[in-house]
Structures are given as C-alpha cells and as structure tokens.
C-alpha positions in Angstrom: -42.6 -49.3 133.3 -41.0 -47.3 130.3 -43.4 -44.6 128.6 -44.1 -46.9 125.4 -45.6 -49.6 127.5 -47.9 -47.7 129.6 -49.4 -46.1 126.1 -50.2 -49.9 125.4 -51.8 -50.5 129.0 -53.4 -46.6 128.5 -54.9 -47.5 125.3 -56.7 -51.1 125.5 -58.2 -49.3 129.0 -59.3 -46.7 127.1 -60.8 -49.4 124.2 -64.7 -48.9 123.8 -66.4 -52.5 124.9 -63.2 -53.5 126.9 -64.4 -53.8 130.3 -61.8 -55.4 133.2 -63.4 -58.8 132.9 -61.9 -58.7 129.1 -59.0 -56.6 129.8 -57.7 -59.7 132.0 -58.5 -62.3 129.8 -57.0 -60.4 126.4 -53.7 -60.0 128.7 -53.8 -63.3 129.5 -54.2 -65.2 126.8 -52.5 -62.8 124.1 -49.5 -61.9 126.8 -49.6 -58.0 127.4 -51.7 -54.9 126.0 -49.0 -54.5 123.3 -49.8 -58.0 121.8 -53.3 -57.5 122.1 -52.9 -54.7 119.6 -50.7 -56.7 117.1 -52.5 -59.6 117.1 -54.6 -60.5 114.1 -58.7 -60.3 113.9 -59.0 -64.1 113.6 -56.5 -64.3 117.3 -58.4 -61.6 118.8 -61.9 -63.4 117.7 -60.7 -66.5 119.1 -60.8 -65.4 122.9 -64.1 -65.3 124.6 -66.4 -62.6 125.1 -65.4 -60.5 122.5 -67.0 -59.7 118.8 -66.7 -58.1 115.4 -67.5 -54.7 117.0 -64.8 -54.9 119.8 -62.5 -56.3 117.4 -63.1 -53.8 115.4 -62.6 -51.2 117.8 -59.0 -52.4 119.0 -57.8 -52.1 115.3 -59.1 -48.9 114.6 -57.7 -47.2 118.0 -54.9 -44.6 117.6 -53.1 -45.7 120.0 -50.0 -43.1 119.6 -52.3 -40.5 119.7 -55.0 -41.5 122.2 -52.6 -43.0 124.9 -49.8 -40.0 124.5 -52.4 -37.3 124.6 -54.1 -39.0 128.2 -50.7 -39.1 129.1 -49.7 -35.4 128.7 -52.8 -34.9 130.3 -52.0 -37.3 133.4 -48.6 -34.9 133.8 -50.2 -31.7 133.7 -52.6 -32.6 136.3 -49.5 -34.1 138.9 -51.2 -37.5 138.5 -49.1 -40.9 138.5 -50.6 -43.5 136.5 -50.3 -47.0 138.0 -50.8 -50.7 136.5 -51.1 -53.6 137.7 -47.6 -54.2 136.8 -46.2 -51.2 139.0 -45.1 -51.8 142.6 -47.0 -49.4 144.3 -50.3 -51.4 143.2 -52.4 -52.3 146.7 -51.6 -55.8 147.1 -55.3 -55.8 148.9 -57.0 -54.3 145.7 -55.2 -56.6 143.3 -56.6 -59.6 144.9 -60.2 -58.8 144.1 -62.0 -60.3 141.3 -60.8 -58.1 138.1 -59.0 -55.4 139.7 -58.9 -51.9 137.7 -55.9 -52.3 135.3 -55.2 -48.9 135.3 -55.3 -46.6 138.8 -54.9 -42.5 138.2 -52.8 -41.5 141.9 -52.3 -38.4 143.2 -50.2 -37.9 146.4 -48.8 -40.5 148.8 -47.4 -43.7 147.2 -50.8 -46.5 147.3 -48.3 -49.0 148.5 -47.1 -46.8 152.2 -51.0 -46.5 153.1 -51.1 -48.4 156.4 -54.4 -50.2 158.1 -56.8 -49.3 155.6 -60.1 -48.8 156.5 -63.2 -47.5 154.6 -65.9 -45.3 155.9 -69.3 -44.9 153.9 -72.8 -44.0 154.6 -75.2 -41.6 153.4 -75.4 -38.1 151.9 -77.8 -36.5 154.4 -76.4 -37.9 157.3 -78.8 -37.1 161.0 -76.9 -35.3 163.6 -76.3 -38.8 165.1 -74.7 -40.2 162.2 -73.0 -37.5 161.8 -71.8 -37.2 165.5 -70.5 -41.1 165.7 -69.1 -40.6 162.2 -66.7 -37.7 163.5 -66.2 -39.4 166.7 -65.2 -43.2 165.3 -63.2 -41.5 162.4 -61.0 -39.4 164.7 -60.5 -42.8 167.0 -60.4 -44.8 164.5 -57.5 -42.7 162.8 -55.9 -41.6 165.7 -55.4 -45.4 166.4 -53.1 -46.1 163.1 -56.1 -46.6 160.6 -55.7 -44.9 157.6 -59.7 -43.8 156.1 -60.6 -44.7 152.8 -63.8 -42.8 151.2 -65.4 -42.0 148.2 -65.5 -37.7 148.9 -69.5 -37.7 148.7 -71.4 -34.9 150.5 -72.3 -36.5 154.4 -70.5 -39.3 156.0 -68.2 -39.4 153.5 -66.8 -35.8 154.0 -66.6 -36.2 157.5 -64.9 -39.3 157.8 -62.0 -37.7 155.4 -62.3 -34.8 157.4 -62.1 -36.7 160.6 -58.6 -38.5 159.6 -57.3 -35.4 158.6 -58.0 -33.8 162.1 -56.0 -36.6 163.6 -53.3 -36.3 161.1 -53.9 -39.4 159.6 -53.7 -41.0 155.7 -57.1 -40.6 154.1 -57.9 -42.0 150.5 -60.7 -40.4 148.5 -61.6 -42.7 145.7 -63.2 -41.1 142.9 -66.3 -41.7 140.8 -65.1 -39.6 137.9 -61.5 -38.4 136.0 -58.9 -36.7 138.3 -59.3 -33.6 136.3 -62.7 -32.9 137.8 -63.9 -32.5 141.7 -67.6 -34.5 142.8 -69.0 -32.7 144.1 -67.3 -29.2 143.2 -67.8 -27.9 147.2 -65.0 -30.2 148.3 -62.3 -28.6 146.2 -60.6 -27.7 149.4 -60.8 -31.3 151.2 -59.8 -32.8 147.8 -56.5 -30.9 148.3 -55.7 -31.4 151.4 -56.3 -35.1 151.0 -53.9 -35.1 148.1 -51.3 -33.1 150.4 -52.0 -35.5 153.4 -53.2 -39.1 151.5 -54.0 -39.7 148.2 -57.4 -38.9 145.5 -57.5 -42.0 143.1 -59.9 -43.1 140.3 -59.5 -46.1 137.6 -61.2 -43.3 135.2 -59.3 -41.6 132.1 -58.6 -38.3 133.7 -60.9 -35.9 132.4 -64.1 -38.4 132.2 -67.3 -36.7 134.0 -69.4 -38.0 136.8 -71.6 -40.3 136.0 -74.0 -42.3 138.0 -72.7 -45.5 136.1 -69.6 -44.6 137.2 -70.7 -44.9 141.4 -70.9 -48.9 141.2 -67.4 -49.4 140.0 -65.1 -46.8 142.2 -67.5 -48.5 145.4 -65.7 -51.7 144.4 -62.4 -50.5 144.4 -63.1 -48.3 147.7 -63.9 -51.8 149.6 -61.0 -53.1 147.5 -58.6 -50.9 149.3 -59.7 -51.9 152.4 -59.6 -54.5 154.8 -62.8 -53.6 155.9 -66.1 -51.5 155.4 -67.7 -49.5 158.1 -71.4 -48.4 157.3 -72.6 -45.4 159.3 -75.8 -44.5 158.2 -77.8 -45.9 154.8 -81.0 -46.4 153.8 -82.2 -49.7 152.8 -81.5 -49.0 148.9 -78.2 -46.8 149.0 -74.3 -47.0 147.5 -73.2 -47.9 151.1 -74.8 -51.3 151.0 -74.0 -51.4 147.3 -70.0 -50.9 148.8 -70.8 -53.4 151.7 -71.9 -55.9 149.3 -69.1 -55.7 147.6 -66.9 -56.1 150.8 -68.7 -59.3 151.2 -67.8 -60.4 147.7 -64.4 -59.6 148.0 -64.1 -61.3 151.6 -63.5 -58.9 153.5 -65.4 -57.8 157.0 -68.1 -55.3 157.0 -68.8 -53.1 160.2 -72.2 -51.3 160.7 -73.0 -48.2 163.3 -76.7 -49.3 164.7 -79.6 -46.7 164.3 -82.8 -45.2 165.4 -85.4 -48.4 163.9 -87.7 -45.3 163.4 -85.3 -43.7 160.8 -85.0 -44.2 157.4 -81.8 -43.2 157.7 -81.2 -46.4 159.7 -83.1 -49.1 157.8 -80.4 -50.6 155.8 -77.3 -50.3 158.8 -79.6 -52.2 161.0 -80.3 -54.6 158.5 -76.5 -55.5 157.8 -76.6 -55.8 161.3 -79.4 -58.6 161.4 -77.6 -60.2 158.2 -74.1 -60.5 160.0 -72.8 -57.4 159.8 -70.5 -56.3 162.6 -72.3 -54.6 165.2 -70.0 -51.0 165.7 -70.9 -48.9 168.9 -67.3 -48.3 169.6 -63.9 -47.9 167.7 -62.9 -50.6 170.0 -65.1 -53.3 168.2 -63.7 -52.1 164.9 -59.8 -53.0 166.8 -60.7 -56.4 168.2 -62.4 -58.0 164.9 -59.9 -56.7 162.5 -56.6 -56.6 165.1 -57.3 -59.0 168.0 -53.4 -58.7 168.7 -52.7 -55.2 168.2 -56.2 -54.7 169.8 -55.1 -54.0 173.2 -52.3 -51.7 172.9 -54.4 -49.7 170.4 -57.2 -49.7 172.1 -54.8 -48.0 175.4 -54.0 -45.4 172.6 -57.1 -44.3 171.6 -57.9 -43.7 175.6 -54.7 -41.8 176.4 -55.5 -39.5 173.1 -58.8 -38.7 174.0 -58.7 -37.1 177.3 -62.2 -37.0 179.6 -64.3 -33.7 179.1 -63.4 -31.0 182.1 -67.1 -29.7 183.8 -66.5 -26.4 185.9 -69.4 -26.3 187.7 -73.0 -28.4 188.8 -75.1 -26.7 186.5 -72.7 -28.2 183.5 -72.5 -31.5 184.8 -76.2 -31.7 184.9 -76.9 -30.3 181.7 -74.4 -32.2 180.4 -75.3 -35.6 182.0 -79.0 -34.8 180.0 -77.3 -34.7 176.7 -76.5 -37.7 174.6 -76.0 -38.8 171.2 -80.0 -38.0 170.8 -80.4 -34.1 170.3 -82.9 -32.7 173.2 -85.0 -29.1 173.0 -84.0 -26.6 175.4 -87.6 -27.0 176.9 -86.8 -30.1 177.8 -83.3 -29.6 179.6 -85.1 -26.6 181.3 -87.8 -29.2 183.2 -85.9 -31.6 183.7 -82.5 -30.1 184.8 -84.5 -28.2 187.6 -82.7 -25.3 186.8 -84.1 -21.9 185.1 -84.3 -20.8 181.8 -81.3 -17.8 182.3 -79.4 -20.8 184.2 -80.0 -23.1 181.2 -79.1 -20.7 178.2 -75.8 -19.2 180.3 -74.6 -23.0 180.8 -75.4 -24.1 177.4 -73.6 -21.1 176.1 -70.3 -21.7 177.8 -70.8 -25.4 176.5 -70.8 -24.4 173.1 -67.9 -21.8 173.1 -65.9 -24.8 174.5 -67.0 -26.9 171.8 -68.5 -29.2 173.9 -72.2 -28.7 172.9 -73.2 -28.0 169.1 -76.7 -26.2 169.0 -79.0 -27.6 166.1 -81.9 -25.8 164.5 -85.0 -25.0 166.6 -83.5 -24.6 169.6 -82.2 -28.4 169.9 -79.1 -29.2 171.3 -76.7 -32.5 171.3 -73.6 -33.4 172.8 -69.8 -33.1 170.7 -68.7 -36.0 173.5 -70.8 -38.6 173.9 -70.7 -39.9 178.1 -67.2 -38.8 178.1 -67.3 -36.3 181.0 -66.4 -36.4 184.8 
C-alpha cells in the first residue's frame, strides 16, 4: 500500500466517534477511507450509525497533518503499520466480527506466526499457577505452538517468558500505543519478544494505557489465536473477559483446573463446568486442537523433556513428597522419616539443581511435577 493511502486508512482510525463497527461499514458502502473523506455531509449522513457530530468530525480532520505526523512517529519507533488490506494481516484475526483496521507491528512478519496459541490468567498468579503456567508454556512451545499474550504482570509474563526459553514465536498484544511499555518492568521481555516474535497493538502509537483500552486488545489477543488457554482467573477477571471472546469468535477455550478453595481458581473451574476444555496436560491442548499432528507432537514434547536424575534415597523421597502443592519443611521432616540436617542438606542440593524452588516461610514446591525416576 503506497504512503498516501495508508494516511487515509491512518486518519479515519484515528477519527473521534469512529469505532470498527463504523469504520467497516463507511468502507463499505462509500468504497475506501479516501472516499469516506471526499464524500459529501448528506452521503456520509446517509449511512447508519453515524450523526452531525461524527460527520462533523470526519470534515474537520487534518488528515495531511494528523496521519503523516503518526506516521513519522510509526518510523521512528521501527513499527510497521498494517491494514486490513496488507498481506501480512492474520487471516485468523481478520475473520472475527470487526477486526481492528489498523494493527501497529513490531518484529516478525504477523503472517509467518505458526500454531498460534494464547495464554492468559491472572496478575497474582499462586505458585501453582504459576508452576503449570511455566511448565505447559515451555511444552506447549517446545511442541511448535507459537504463545500469544497480552505482557501483564503474572501468567502473562511467564507464558512469554516460557516460549522464549524454548525458542519459540511469542506475540505480546498490547493494551496501549507501541511507544509506551505496560507495565514499565517488562521493558526487557518486551524487547526480546520484539527480537524473537512480535509486540502489536490496534492503538495510535503513543496512546496511554487505559483500562478501556484492556476489553479491546483481549479481543484481538483471542483473535490471533486458534485457541485460549486460561490458567488461573477469578470469577470476575480479563481472562474470562478474553475466553468470552474466544467463544464469540468460535474458537476453543482451554482451562488449567484449580484448588475449589482458591479464589484464584473460581472462574477456571467454572469454564470448566460451562464447557471449557479441561487442561492438566500439554497433551490435551495437542489432541483437541491437532488430533493429526497430535501424536507425533505429543512424541516431541517427551523426547525434549528428559526425566529428572535422583542421586541418592534421601532425594527420591523428598522428592516423591513434593508436588504441584507447596509443603513446609516440618512436614517433609515427619513424614520423610529422615532428620532435620538430612532434610535441609537434600533440599539444598535440590534447589542448586533447580529442581526444588524454596517459597516464603520455609515452604517448598517442586520445578518438575512427577517427572522423576
């Protein structure tokens, strides 16, 4: 698309009271951005949903100026501006009811992003949630799934984090312009995400976060995929706003089963009881979305993820008392039958092999699951 175009798609985007809804239907009826901006108050009247106000609004917009000067800005940042005109649109997003018009890119080409999956779940994720989150991630990835996310603090970070670790594409999907960072601690992951995947927003490049803003770049992160995987959300929470909109869209939604004493758990449990895809493997992710790749896959992910070595007795039965669920040191002391010294010495070569992560107040979980011999 030639520079004077995209200042046309740029500008009616950037239009005050244009939402997508009327975007599409301006386009459609008038024939591109360009005509909308030509065309006459009585034409522009004529088409539903808009009013004096809009109108008004489409004839007083500087487009040369407005359009060039988010373009300049677009360049400086390194960001590629897409529409739904330009190849490297997601086929997968465009299909969704009123698909952003304009997508801000930075990094890999939209269009080479293979088996796209999204990851979401809380901000203040347990040590369970985030313990599968990591673990499913890093499968999930390691098996040819590329992770889409939307860069929050939690489940989120991890699951970007995760893909990264297994070299994998990873999309972070923003809730505010490319020329800011939400939140500001992840301006290192951002930029390794835009090295290894992509960072993408339908947002003018410099617009702030916004909690208005959180609805819309949920849709587009289930948009991207072909399905949702919930980790952890309460029962009120942007997870289930972004498996809703999975559902809307038609595409599956996966959800990791909790404690039913957690908070934390409430609203994954309860996609679970609505329909929701019950997730307590990276293998149930494979068979619902790839029953014929599943097998082969599924042989990949166990090749790449070799069983934890023990060295001794007194690791294999601490280990064997460790699970997803974090356990006091007490409590491995009575009922490992060993002594304290024994205890704390074994636990301390478990965590300088990375194979036990020590929580606060002397509580201890497993980094691998039953994965031991």
């Amino acid at each position: 698309m030639d520079r004077e175009t995209l200042k046309y798609w740029l500008a009616l985007n950037m239009v005050v009271g244009v939402g997508r809804t009327l975007f599409h239907r301006l386009v459609q009826r008038l024939g591109s951005p360009q005509a909308v901006f030509s065309a006459s108050r009585n034409d522009l009247l004529g088409i539903q949903g808009i009013g004096d106000k809009v109108v008004g609004e489409i004839k007083r917009f500087d487009v040369d100026s407005s359009a060039e000067r988010e373009l300049r800005l677009a360049e400086k940042e390194g960001v590629r501006i897409l529409t739904l005109e330009s190849e490297e649109y997601s086929p997968l997003l465009k299909s969704i009811y009123d698909p952003p018009p304009i997508l801000y890119i930075k990094g890999k080409p939209l269009n080479s992003i293979t088996l796209p999956l999204a990851v979401v779940g809380t901000r203040t994720p347990s040590e369970y949630g985030k313990l599968v989150a990591e673990r499913l991630c890093l499968k999930l990835a390691s098996a040819g799934f590329s992770i889409i996310s939307g860069l929050a603090r939690g489940i989120d970070t991890l699951a970007h984090k995760a893909a990264l670790s297994a070299g994998a594409d990873t999309i972070a999907v923003f809730g505010c312009g490319l020329g800011h960072t939400y939140p500001p601690e992840n301006i290192n992951l951002r930029k390794q995400i835009a090295e290894q995947g992509a960072i993408l927003s339908e947002f003018p490049v410099f617009m702030r976060p916004d909690r208005n803003n959180f609805p819309a770049r949920n849709r587009i992160l289930s948009g991207l995929a072909l399905g949702t995987v919930v980790v952890e959300a309460a029962e009120k929470s942007g997870a289930l706003i972004t498996a809703d909109f999975a559902l809307e869209q038609g595409r599956e939604v996966f959800a990791v089963p909790g404690n039913v004493t957690s908070p934390k758990s409430k609203g994954t449990n309860s996609l679970i009881k609505s329909g929701a895809k019950l997730v307590d493997s990276a293998e149930a992710v494979l068979e619902e979305l790839l029953p014929a790749l599943g097998e082969s896959l599924k042989a990949k992910v166990a090749t790449e993820e070799p069983k934890v070595k023990l060295d001794n007795d007194e690791e294999k039965k601490i280990f064997s008392l460790l699970s997803l669920e974090s356990r006091h040191i007490d409590n491995l002391i009575e009922n490992s039958n060993l002594s304290p010294a024994q205890v704390s010495a074994t636990l301390l070569q478990l965590e300088l092999r990375g194979l036990v992560r020590q929580l606060s107040g002397k509580m201890y979980i497993s980094n691998c699951g039953d994965e031991h011999n």
